[in-house]
C-alpha positions, -999 to +999 in steps of 0.1 A: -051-086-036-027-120-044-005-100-064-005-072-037+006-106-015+034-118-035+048-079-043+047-079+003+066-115+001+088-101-022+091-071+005+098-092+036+120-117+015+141-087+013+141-075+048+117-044+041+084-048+061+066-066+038+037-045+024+027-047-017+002-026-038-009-031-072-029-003-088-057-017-113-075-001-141-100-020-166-089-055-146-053-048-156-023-042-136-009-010-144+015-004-115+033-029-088+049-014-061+070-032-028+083-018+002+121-007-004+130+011+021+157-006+040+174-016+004+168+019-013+180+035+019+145+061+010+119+065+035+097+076+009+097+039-007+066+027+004+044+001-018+021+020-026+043+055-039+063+028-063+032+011-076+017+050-079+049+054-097+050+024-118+013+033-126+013+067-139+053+059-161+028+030-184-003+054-184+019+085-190-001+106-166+000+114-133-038+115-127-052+079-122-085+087-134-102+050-136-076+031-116-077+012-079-054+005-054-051-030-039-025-026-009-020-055+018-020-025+047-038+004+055-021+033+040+001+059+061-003+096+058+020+099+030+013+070+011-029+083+014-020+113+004-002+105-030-032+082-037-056+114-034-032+132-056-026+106-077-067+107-080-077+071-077-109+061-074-106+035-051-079+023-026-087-017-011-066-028+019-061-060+034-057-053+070-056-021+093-026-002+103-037+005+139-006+031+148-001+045+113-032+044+090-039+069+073-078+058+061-094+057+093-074+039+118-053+073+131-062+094+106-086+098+074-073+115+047-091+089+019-124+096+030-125+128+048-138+154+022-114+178+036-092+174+003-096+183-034-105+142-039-115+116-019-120+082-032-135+048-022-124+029+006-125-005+019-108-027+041-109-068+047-100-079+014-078-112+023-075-103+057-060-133+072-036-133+048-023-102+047-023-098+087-005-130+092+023-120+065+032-086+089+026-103+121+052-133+106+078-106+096+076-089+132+076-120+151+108-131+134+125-099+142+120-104+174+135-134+179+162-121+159+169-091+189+165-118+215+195-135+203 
């Protein structure tokens, strides 16, 4: 999960919520992935679709057979859904996303069963951490409106 951290500093740094996902397989990282939204000017651009992306270009496969997720937020819709696609085993999140998660919070497409896959799910890993990054970058912007 630290190197989920510094891919979500990376993120905010940039002016994209900050939000990072490594996928893992065998203790390696195969895949790192940051929000890019605001500088790709691509919705899709969510961490965990570019470390998805990043993961299956050095495997040279598109199922992810063996491989976990560490993301610093609960996944949205989209971003679970490419990670039950994408066939991972396991998907660890720092914190909840309480209006948009995707793995319980709103919605649960990890775990439900109702897919072709489901895979592992856990949430809590580096908590404080990972909550305080996104409540840091939020607070800032809103001093930045008041202005």
């Amino acid at each position: 999960m630290a190197e989920a951290l510094k891919e979500a500093a990376a993120a905010g740094g940039a002016g994209d919520v900050p939000i990072g996902a490594v996928v893992v397989r065998d203790g390696e990282i195969v895949g790192r992935g940051a929000n890019r939204t605001e500088r790709d000017g691509d919705p899709t651009m969510h961490a965990e679709i570019a470390a998805i992306r990043a993961a299956a270009s050095k495997l040279g496969t598109p199922r992810l057979v063996g491989c976990e997720m560490y993301v610093t937020v609960e996944p949205c819709a989209m971003c679970a859904g490419a990670c039950v696609l994408a066939r991972l085993d396991a998907v660890t999140a720092g914190t909840e996303s309480p209006k948009s998660g995707a793995a319980g919070s709103v919605k649960d497409i990890l775990t439900s069963g109702d897919l072709n896959h489901s895979l592992r799910y856990e949430v809590g890993l580096m908590r404080d951490e990972c909550a305080r990054l996104m409540s840091e970058f939020f607070a800032g912007l809103r001093r930045d409106d008041s202005k």
